[in-house]
N, C-alpha and C positions, 0 to 999 in steps of 0.2 A: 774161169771168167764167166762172167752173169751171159745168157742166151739173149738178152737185148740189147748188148750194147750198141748196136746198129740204130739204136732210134735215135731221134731226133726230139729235142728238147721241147719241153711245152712252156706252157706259161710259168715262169720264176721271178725271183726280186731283181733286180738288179745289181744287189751287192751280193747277191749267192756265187760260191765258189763252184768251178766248172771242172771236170773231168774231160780236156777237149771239149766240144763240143757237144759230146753223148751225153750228159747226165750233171747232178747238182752233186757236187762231193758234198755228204754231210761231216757238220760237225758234232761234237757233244755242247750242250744246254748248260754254262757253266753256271746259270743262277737257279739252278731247278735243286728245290732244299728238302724235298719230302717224295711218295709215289715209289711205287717198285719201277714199273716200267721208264726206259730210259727214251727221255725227250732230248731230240737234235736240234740244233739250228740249224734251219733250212736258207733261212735271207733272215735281215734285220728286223723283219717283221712276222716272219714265221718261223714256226717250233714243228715237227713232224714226232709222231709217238707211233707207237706197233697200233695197228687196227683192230678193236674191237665191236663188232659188227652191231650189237646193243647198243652201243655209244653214239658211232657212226649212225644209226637209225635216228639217235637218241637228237643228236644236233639237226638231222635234217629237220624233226619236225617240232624243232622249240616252239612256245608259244613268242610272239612277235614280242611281247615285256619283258620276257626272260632273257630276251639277248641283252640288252646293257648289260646284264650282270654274269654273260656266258664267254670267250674268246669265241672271234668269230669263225665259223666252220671254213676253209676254204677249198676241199674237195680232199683227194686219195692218189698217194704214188705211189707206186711199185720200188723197193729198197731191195738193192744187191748187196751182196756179201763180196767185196774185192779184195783181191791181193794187188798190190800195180808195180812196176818195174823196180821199183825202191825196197820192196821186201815189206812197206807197209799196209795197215788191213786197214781196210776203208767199207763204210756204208755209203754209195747212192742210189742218188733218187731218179727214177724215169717216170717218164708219162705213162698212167696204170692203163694197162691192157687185161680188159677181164680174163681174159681166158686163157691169161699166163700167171698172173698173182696166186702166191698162194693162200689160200680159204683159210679162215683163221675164226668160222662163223660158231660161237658159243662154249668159247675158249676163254675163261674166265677170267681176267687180266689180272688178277692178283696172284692166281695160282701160274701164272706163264712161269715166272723167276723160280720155282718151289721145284722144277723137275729132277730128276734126283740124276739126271746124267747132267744136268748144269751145275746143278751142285758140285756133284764129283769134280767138275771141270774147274770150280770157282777153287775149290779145297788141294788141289793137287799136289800143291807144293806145301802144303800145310801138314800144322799133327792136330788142329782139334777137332773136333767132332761137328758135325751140320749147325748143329744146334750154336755153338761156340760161334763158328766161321759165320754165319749171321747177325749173332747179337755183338760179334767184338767190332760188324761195323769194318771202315778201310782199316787194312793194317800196312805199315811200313811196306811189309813183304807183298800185300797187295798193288803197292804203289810201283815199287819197280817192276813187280810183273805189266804193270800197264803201263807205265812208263818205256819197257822195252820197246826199243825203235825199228822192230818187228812186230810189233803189234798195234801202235796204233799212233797217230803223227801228232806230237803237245798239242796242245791248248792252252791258251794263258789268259787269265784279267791282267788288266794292268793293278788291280787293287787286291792285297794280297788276304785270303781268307784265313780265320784262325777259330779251330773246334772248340768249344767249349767241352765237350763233355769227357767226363770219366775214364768212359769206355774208348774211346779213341785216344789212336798214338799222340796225335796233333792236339793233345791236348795245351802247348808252347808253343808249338813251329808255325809260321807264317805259310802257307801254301797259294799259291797262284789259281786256283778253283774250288768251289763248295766240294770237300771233300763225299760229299752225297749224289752228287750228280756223275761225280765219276766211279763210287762204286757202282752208280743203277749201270751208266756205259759199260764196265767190267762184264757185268751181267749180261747185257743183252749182247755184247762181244761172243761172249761164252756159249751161249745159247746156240747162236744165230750160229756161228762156228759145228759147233756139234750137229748141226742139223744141216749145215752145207751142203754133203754130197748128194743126200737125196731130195733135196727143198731150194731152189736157187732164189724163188722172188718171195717176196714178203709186203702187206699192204698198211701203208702208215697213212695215218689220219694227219693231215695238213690245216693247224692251228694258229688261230693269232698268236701273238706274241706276247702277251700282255704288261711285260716291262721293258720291250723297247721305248716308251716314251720317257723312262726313268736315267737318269745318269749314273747313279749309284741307288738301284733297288734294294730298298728294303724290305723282305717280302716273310711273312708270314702264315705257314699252311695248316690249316687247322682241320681237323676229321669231322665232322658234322655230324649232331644227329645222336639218338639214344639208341640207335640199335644200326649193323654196322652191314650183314649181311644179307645177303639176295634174297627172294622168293626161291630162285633155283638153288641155292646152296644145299649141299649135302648135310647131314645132321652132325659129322662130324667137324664140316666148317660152321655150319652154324652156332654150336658149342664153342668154338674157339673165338668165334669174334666175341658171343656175349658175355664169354672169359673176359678178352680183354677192356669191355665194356663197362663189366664189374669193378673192375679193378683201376680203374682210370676216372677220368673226370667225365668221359662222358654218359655216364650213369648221374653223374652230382650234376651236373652242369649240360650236357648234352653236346660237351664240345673236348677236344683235346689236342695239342702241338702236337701236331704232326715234323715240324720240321722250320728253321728259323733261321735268317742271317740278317742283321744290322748293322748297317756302318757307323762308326765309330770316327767322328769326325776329331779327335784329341792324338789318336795315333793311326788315322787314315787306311785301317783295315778292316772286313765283315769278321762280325762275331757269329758263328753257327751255332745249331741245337738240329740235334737231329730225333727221328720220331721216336727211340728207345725212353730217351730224354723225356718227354713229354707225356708216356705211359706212365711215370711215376711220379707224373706230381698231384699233388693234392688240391684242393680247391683255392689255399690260401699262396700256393707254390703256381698254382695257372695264375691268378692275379700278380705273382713276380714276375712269372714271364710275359706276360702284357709288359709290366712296367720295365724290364729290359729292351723287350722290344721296342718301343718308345722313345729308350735312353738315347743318347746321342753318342754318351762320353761324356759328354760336360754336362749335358741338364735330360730333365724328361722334356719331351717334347708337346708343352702343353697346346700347342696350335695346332694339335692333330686331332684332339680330340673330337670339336664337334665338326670335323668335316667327316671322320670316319662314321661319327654319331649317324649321321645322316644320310653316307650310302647303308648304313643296317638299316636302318627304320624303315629305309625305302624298298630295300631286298625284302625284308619280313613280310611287306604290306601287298607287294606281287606274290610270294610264296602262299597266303594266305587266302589268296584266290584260285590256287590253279588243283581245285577239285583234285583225289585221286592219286597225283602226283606222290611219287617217294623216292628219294637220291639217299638211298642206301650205298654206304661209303662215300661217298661223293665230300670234297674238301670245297674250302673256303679261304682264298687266296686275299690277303690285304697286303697292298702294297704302298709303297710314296718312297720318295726321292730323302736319301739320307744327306743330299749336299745341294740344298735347292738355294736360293737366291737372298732369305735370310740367312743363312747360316754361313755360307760366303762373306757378306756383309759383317759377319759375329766376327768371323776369321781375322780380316783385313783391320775391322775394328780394334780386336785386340790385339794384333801386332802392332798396331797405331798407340796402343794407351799402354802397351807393354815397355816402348818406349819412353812415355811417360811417366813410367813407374806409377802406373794407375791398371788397378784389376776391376774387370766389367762381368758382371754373369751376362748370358744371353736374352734374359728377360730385361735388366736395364738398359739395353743397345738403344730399346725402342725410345729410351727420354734423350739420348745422347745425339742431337743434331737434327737436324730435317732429314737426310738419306735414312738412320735407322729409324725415323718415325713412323715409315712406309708401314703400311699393312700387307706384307705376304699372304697369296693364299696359296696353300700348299698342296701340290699334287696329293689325289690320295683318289686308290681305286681301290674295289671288291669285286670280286671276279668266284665264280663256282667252277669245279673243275673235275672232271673224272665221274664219267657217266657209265658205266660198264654193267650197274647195277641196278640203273633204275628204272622207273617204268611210272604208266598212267593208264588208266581204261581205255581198254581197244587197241593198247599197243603192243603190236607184234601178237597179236590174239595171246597174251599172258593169262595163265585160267586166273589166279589172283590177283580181285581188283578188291580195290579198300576206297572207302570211304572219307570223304573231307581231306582239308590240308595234311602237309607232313608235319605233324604235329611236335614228333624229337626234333625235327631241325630246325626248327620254328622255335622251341624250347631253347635250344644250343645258342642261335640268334639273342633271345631275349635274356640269355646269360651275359653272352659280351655285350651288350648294351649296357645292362644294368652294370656290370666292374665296371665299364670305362665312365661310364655316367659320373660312378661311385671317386672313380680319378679323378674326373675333370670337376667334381665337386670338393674335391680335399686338398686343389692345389689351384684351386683359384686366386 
């Protein structure tokens, strides 16, 4: 049992879940679709991640513009590793006390998941090889290891997810969470386990939420940027990213899916992609996946377009100011509500005219009456995320400083602009 449970709660949500009175029981982050490390829900408005001391630097000292486009920073808590009466394994959260948390300063949040006694741990019950036990992604066998009710307490949406890809079992099954947010859980489960007897606290970074204002998020996470790895990177990681740089889109394009789910409002569940997914597509194959993204089910969603247009333009045009600045690895989160208040409207509409033996696309709604004549304007955010890697002049005394804007990511940017441009011109 964790050495603090004697403390006494600090500032939390009010819909966060409680351990007694000692601490925030975390849960898993069931709409988190890309990212090695595993993001918790803390409260309705907050997500909690493993601490990376670069990062954590990295938010304290945003430039004041760059926060619309950042989740907001909300401070550091101390995460236990729990067993509790039940036999089940629980993460929470206390009020961080420095001089108990464990240091986690220049630990390089990509490589945390890579350790080869986590691995062994993740592969145990398995026959392929590291390499396999990665790229195969959740497998069945993975699922009931997490699923054991000794291991870790469900989780559910009410809306049930469904993998698109290849590589995964679910490539049919309807599942109750982004099958990628519970493998990164599995992960840090595994980790955090193996490291118990001699490690009991650990410090996670406490972050906005950024689709709590969404009712069904549609969220899409893209890798940014023509080159992927650190100043500190070794040459052998170094090589590896600008392998996979090569070979993906974001050498063509300066950008690549990371990871995707959109609701499908025809049969009212998330369609996932996840990042293996996204390393193999081509430039004409990333322009499908924008337009899946977008889909609904029934139609592309053309009244996304220039509202998305317009948080780019507006990211680019900060980004383009901030000297220096480079977010190496760092993703690009767009999000909007896949069941917002036209599409409800569409819903009720066509059960209305279905009756009628009259069939309506969602774009004719708008001539059909005064209520669908409404103009909706549709939630739609961009949010940057995962800073583990980046840096500016003067920070953290880094000996490498570069000059002018980040120029790959600023390229990446002006790639989705111009496809969606290219959309919203060819379906007008």
């Amino acid at each position: 049992m964790c050495v603090c449970q004697t403390m006494e709660v600090g500032k939390h949500g009010k819909n966060a879940t409680h351990t007694g009175s000692r601490g925030v029981l975390l849960e898993p982050f069931i709409h988190q679709v890309g990212g090695h490390s595993s993001m918790m829900r803390y409260d309705d408005h907050t997500v909690c991640k493993p601490l990376i001391t670069r990062e954590q630097r990295f938010y304290e000292s945003l430039p004041p513009e760059m926060k619309e486009f950042t989740p907001e920073y909300k401070g550091v808590v101390s995460v236990c590793f729990e067993g509790d009466s039940d036999g089940y394994i629980n993460l929470v959260a206390y009020p961080y006390v420095e001089s108990e948390a464990l240091e986690q300063d220049d630990i390089p949040e990509r490589d945390q998941p890579r350790r080869k006694h986590s691995r062994r741990s993740l592969n145990k019950s398995g026959s392929g090889s590291e390499h396999k036990e990665e790229k195969a992604g959740l497998t069945s066998e993975t699922l009931e290891s997490i699923q054991d009710p000794k291991s870790v307490k469900s989780f559910h949406s009410d809306v049930p997810f469904q993998m698109l890809d290849g590589n995964s079992s679910f490539s049919s099954e309807k599942i109750s969470f982004n099958p990628w947010s519970l493998r990164c859980h599995k992960q840090q489960l595994s980790l955090m386990r193996s490291e118990s007897k001699e490690r009991k606290l650990y410090k996670f970074l406490l972050l906005e939420n950024v689709v709590h204002h969404f009712k069904f998020p549609c969220v899409l996470d893209l890798k940014m940027g023509t080159r992927q790895h650190g100043d500190d990177a070794s040459e052998e990681k170094a090589a590896r990213q600008m392998k996979k740089c090569a070979q993906s889109t974001s050498s063509t394009l300066g950008v690549r899916v990371c990871g995707m789910q959109v609701y499908q409002l025809n049969s009212g569940h998330y369609l996932c992609r996840n990042k293996y997914y996204g390393r193999g597509l081509s430039i004409e194959g990333f322009r499908s996946a924008l337009c899946q993204y977008l889909h609904n089910g029934i139609e592309l969603r053309k009244d996304l377009f220039d509202p998305i247009l317009s948080k780019l333009q507006s990211l680019k045009a900060v980004l383009e100011r901030q000297a220096s600045y480079r977010f190496y690895s760092s993703s690009l989160l767009i999000i909007y509500d896949g069941k917002d208040n036209r599409c409800e409207t569409y819903l009720e509409r066509k059960a209305e005219m279905r009756l009628k033996q009259v069939d309506l696309s969602l774009a004719e709604l708008q001539d059909v009456g005064s209520t669908e004549s409404v103009s909706f304007q549709p939630k739609v955010d961009v949010r940057m995320i995962d800073f583990a890697h980046s840096t500016f002049k003067g920070f953290r005394d880094d000996p490498t400083v570069h000059d002018g804007p980040d120029m790959g990511y600023v390229f990446g940017l002006e790639s989705l602009i111009n496809i969606i441009g290219q959309m919203r011109d060819e379906n007008q």
